[in-house]
N, C-alpha and C positions, 0 to 999 in steps of 0.2 A: 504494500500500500504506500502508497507516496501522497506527498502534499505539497504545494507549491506557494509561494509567500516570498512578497517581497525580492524574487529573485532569487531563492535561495531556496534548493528542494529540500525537505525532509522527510527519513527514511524511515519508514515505523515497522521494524520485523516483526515475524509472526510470534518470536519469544517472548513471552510474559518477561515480569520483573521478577521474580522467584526464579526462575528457568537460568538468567543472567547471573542470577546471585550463588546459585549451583556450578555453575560453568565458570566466576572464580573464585570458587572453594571459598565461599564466605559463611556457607551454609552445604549442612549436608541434606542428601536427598531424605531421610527422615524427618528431617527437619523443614523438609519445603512439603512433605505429604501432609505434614499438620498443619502446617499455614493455610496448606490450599482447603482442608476440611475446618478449620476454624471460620474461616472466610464464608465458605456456602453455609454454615452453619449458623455465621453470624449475621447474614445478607450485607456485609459492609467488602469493601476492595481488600485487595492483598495488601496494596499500597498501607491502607489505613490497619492492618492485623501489624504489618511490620512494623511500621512506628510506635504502638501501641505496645509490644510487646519490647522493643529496643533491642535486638535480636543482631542486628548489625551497626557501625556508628554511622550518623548522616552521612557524611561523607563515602562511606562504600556505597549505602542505598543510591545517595544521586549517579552514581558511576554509573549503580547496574539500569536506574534508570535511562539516563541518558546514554544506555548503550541500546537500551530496549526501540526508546524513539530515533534512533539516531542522529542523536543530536550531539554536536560535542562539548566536555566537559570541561570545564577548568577552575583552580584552585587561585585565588587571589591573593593571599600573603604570602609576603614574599619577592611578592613583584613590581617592579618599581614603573610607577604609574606618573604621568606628569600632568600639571597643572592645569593643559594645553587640551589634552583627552577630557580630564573632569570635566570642565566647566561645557561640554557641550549638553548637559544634562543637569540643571539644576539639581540643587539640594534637594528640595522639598518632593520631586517626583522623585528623586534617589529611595529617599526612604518610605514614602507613601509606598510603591510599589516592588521593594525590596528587590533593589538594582545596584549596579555601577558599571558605567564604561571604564574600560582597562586597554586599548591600545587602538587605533585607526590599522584596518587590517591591509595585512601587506599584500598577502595574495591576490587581494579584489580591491581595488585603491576608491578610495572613497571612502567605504565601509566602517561603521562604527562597533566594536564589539562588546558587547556586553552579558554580563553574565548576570542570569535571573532565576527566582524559584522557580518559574514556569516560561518556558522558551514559548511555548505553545500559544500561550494569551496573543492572539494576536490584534486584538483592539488595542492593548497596551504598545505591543512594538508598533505598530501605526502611528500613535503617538508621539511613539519615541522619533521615527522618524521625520517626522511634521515639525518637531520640536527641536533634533538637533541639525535636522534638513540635510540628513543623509540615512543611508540604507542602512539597516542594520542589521548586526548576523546574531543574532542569541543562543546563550551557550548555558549550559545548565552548570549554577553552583549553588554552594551549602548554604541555610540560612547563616548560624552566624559568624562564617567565614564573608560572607556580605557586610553582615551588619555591623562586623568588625572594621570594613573596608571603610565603606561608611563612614565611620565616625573616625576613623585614622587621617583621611585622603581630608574630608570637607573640612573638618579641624584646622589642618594643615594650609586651606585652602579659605583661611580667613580675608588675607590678605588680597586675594583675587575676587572676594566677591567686594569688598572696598574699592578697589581697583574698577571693577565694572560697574558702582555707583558712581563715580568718581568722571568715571568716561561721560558716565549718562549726565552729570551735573553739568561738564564740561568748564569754563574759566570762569562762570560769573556766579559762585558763591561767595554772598556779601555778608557782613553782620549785620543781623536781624535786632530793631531792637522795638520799643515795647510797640511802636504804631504798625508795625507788622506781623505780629503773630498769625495770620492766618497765613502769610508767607512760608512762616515756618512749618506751619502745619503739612501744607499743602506740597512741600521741599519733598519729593519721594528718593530722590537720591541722598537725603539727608537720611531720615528716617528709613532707608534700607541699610547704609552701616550704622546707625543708631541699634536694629534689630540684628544688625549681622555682629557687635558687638555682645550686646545680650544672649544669642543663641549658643553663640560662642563659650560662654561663662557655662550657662547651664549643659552642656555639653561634657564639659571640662571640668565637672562639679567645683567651679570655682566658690568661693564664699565670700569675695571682695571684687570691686572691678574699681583699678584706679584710673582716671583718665588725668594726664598732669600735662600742663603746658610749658615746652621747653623754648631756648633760644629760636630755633629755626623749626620747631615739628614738634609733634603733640604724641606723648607715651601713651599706652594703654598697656596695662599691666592685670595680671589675674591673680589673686592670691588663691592657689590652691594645695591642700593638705597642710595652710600656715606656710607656705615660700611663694614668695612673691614672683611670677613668670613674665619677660617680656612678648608680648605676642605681638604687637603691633606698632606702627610707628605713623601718624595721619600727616597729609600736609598741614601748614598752621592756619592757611587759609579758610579750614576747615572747624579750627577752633572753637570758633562762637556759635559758628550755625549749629554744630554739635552741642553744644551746651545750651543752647536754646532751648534743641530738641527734647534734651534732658527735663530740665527745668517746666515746659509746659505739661510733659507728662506727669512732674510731681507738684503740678500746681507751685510752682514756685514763681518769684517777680523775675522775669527774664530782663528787665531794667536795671535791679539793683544788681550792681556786680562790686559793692564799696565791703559788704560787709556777708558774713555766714549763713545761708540759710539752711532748713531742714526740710523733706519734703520725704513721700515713699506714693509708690506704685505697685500694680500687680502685673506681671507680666507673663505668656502663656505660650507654651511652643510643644506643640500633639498632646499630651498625656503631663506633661510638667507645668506646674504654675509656679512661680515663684512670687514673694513680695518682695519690692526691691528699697529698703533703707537709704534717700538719697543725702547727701551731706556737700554742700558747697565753700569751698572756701578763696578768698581772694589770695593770691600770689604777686610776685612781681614779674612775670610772665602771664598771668592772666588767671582764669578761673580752674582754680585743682576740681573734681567730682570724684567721690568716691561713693560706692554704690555698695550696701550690703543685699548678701541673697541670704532670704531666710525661704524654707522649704514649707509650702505650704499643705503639702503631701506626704504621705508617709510616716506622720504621727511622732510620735515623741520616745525617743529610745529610752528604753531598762534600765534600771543600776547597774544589771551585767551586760549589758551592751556596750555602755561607755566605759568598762574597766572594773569597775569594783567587785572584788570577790571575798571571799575568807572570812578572815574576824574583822574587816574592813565593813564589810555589808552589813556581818550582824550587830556591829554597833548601829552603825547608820540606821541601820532601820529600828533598831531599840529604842533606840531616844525619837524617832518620829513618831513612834507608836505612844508615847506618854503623852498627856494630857495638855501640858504645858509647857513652857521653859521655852530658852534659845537656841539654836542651831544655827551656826554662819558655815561660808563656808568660804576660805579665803584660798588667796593665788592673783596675779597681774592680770592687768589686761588681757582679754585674748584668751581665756585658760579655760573656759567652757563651764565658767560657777552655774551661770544663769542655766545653761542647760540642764547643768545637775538638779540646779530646784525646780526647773521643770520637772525632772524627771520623780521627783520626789512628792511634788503638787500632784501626779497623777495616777499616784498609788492612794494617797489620802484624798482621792476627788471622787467625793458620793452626794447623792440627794440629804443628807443626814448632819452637813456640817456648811460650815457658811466661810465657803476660802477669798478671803480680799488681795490683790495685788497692788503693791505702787512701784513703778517702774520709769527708768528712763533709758529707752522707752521700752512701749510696748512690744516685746520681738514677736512672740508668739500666740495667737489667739488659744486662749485654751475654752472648750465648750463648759458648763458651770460652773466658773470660776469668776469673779466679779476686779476687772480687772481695770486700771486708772492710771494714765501717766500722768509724770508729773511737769507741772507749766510754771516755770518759775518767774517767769514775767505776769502771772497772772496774781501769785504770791501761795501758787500751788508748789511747794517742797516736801521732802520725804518728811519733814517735821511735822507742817502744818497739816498735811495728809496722812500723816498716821495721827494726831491728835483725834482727828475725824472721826477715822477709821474705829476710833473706840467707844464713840456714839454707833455706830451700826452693826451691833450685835455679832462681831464676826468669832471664829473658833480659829481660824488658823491666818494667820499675814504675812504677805512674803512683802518684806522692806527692800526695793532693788541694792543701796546700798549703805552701809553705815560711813560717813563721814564729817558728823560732827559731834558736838556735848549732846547738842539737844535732842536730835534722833537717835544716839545711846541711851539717854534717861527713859524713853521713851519705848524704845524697845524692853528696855529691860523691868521697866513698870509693867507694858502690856502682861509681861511673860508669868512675873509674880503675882498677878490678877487671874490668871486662870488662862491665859492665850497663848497656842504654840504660833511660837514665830521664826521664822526664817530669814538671812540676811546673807548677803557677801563683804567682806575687806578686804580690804590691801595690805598682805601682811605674804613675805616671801615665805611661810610655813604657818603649820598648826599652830603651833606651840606657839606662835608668835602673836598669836590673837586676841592673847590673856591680858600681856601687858600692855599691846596697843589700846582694845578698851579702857581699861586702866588711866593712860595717856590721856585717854579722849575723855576723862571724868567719870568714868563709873566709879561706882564705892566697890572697894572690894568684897565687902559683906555681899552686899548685892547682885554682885554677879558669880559668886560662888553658888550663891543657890538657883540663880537663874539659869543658868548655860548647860546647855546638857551634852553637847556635841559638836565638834571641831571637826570640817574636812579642809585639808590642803591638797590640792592637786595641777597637773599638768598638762599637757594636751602634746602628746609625742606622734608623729607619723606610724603607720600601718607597713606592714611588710606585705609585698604582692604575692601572694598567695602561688600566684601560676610562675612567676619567674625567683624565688625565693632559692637558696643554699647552703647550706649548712658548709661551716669550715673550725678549724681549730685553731683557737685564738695563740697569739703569742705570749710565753710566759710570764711576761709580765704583767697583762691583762688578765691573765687568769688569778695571781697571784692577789692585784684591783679589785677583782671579783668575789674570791675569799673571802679577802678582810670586809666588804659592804655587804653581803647575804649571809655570813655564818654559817652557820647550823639549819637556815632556812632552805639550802640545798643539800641533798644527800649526798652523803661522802664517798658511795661509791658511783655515783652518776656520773657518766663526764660531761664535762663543759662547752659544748659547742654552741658556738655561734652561727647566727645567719644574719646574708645581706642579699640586697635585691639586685640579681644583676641587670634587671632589664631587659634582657633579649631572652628568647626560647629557639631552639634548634639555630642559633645563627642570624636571626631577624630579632627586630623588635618587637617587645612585648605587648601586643594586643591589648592586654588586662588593664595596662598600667603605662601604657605608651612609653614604656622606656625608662619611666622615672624609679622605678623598683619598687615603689611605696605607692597604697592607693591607698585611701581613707586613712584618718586619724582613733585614736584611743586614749583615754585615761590613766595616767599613773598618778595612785592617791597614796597619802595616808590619813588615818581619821584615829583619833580617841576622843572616847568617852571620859566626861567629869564625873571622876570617881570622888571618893571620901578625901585620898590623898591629894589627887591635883583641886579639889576645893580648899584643904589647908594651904596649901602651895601659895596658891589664890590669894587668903587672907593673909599669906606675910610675903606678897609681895614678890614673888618668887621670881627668877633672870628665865630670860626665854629657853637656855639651855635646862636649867634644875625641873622645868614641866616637859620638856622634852625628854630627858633621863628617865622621870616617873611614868611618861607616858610609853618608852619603851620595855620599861619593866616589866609594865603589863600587859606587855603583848602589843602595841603598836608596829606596824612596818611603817618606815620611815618612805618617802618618795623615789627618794633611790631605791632604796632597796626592791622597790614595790616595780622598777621599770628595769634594774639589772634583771630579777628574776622573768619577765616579762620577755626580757632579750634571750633568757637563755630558754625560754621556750619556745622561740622563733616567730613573736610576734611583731618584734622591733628591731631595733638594733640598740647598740650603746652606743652610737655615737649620737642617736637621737635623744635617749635617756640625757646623754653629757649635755646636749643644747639647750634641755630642758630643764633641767634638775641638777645642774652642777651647783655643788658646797660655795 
């Protein structure tokens, strides 16, 4: 049977796909007698018995497929694909119909090739043709050997779809300023690297996007996994219109460019929506933006999600579970507190208790949780607002941060009233939080009884899972290792290390584009205010004498908590060291 398309015959023999799959020994013939009786039995295809059963990996199946239809097959990683081929295929039909073009074919000059779940769809290759306004030969590949392509190649290929807004704007982008906003609006080569910016971030699981204006050209930077990446570089021409674009999107004064303003947006791309945190700042170059992504999707991770395990958790959750008292939880900027009490507010989040927030700002909507930022120009502070907060009947408050007398007093009255409260500081450890309160005016009578729990923690990089290895550290680092874990590793275990190399069989890593690390984690330590560290408390005690007591009793310390972390090959030390050095 043949079929004819585009130029291009296809041969569809009379062998099934089971048949194929026996002829190369992927499968034996007992093994194709029960597919084929599973299948009549089931009234569904052979096609859908194999998948179902996972019997072969995709990869063999599409072989034996596209040897079935005669169609030919090919594998895309690995193969070095240029700018020049992508871009005749948009992004968006890229992934809508789980494609990529991979080379202008040499045999039949013209021809574009591309590799697809289904060669067959020919309404789709019509398109494609119409679209990249040449013939195209479709070849069957793996899904996420595609999907991988995908997001590797269009990633990569930031910079050209800028480039072809850029074309489209052509020399007369001017600065927009307030009596033309619909200009700006209406700017689509603005607003296409505006979005080709954004797409990019969420792509890239970025969690920052800087835009900074320099002498001659304008950075764009992604912070992802907490390291900051150069991806881009804009004409400066480009500057204001860009920042325009930003700025009406979060409702901000695109006139004023004297002074900081604040703004945020949702932004949405297939299946991901993100909120985006905008923050402007003037320079002597022009307007900085820096953009947070908060994930609007995907819920709010566990205590064992973000790291905490052991006698670490079951403090934590001990003192949540009591009726009253403080809980902070301190570390720098950047360190993932807030997330924590998120993550903490959503184990204590029922119809049964009354949880208030005050926050600067709001990151994350949580559903029954009664949540308030704070406006300090309005003479809304974490003071005046928790003052409030205790006219309104609440049981549980999360204060965003403690940084003065008066919202110390205040926390710590709520707490001896009968209210569990939650808070973050600035304090480079646990132990450190006693006497910074202290500092900041508590009595120490009072906050011994108040305070029921301490976490300090860090936020270290992820080891990539697919491209990870194990190796044996040098004796001296092993030696480093010893003296900071103790007796917390077994003594006849050995010590091996892992690092990410980034590449798999000689390419780079798919998983993790090369960078070895994907996602971040938690290295904490937390103690509970025992009998002891409450006397400690009342005479005043050095941040080392509650830290001594606090490992006494079984405290892991932060290091320790991301050494061990490493030697289970979830990090590295050298990421522990960037995080958590003495």
């Amino acid at each position: 049977m043949f079929i004819l398309r585009g130029g291009f015959v296809i041969c569809m023999p009379a062998l099934d796909i089971i048949t194929s799959l026996v002829q190369a020994n992927a499968i034996t013939e007992e093994q194709a007698e029960r597919l084929r009786t599973d299948a009549l039995n089931s009234g569904v295809s052979f096609e859908e018995v194999i998948k179902e059963k996972h019997i072969v990996t995709p990869e063999v199946f599409a072989k034996a497929k596209a040897e079935t239809l005669g169609i030919p097959f090919v594998t895309i990683s690995g193969r070095p694909i240029t700018p020049d081929v992508i871009n005749f295929i948009p992004e968006p039909v890229a992934r809508r119909y789980t494609l990529v073009p991979f080379q202008i074919e040499p045999k039949e000059p013209g021809a574009l090739s591309v590799a697809m779940l289904d060669p067959l769809d020919f309404q789709v290759v019509e398109f494609l043709e119409k679209k990249s306004g040449r013939p195209i030969k479709a070849f069957m590949g793996v899904e996420d050997d595609i999907k991988s392509a995908i997001n590797e190649l269009y990633t990569q290929n930031l910079g050209a779809d800028v480039t072809a807004a850029l074309e489209e704007s052509g020399p007369a982008v001017k600065t927009y300023e307030a009596g033309h906003l619909g200009e700006v609006i209406r700017e689509a080569p603005i607003a296409q690297i505006v979005s080709a910016i954004l797409e990019q971030a969420i792509r890239i699981r970025a969690s920052d996007i800087h835009i900074e204006p320099q002498i001659g050209e304008t950075r764009v930077r992604y912070r992802v996994d907490g390291i900051l990446q150069e991806r881009l570089m804009l004409p400066r021409k480009l500057q204001d219109a860009v920042i325009s674009r930003i700025k009406i999107l979060a409702d901000l004064k695109i006139d004023e460019k004297r002074i900081p303003q604040d703004g945020r947006f949702n932004f949405k791309m297939s299946e991901s929506e993100v909120d985006l945190r905008v923050s402007t700042l003037p320079t002597v170059h022009g307007e900085k933006v820096v953009m947070r992504l908060l994930k609007k999707s995907g819920g709010i991770p566990t205590l064992q999600d973000l790291g905490l395990r052991g006698l670490a958790i079951k403090n934590l959750e001990s003192s949540i579970r009591r009726p009253h008292g403080v809980i902070l939880v301190t570390g720098p900027t950047g360190s993932g507190k807030t997330t924590t009490l998120y993550s903490v507010l959503s184990i204590l989040n029922n119809a049964k208790v009354n949880i208030m927030t005050l926050e600067d700002p709001v990151e994350y909507e949580i559903t029954g949780v009664n949540q308030v930022q704070i406006n300090p120009a309005a003479g809304l502070t974490f003071a005046t607002g928790l003052r409030s907060f205790l006219r309104q009947d609440p049981n549980i408050i999360l204060v965003g941060e403690i940084r003065d007398q008066e919202t110390t007093e205040l926390a710590i009255q709520a707490a001896l009233t009968g209210h569990l409260v939650f808070s973050t500081l600035h304090t480079n450890n646990a132990s450190g939080a006693i006497p910074r309160l202290i500092d900041l005016g508590a009595e120490p009578f009072l906050l011994a009884s108040a305070l029921n729990a301490v976490v300090g923690q860090r936020i270290a990089r992820r080891l990539c899972p697919a491209c990870k290895e194990e190796y044996v550290p040098e004796e001296a680092v092993i030696i480093d290792i010893k003296k900071v874990v103790g007796n917390l590793w077994p003594q006849d275990k050995p010590m091996l290390l892992y690092k990410g190399k980034g590449t798999v069989d000689g390419t780079t890593c798919e998983t993790c584009g090369g960078a070895g690390y994907l996602g971040r984690l938690g290295i904490f330590e937390v103690f509970a205010v025992t009998d002891m560290i409450s006397k400690l408390t009342l005479s005043h005690a050095t941040m080392k004498e509650i830290e001594t007591q606090a490992i006494s009793e079984g405290m892991i310390t932060m290091k320790q908590d991301g050494y061990l972390k490493a030697l289970e090959g979830i990090t590295t030390i050298e990421e522990v060291l960037r995080v958590a050095q003495d």
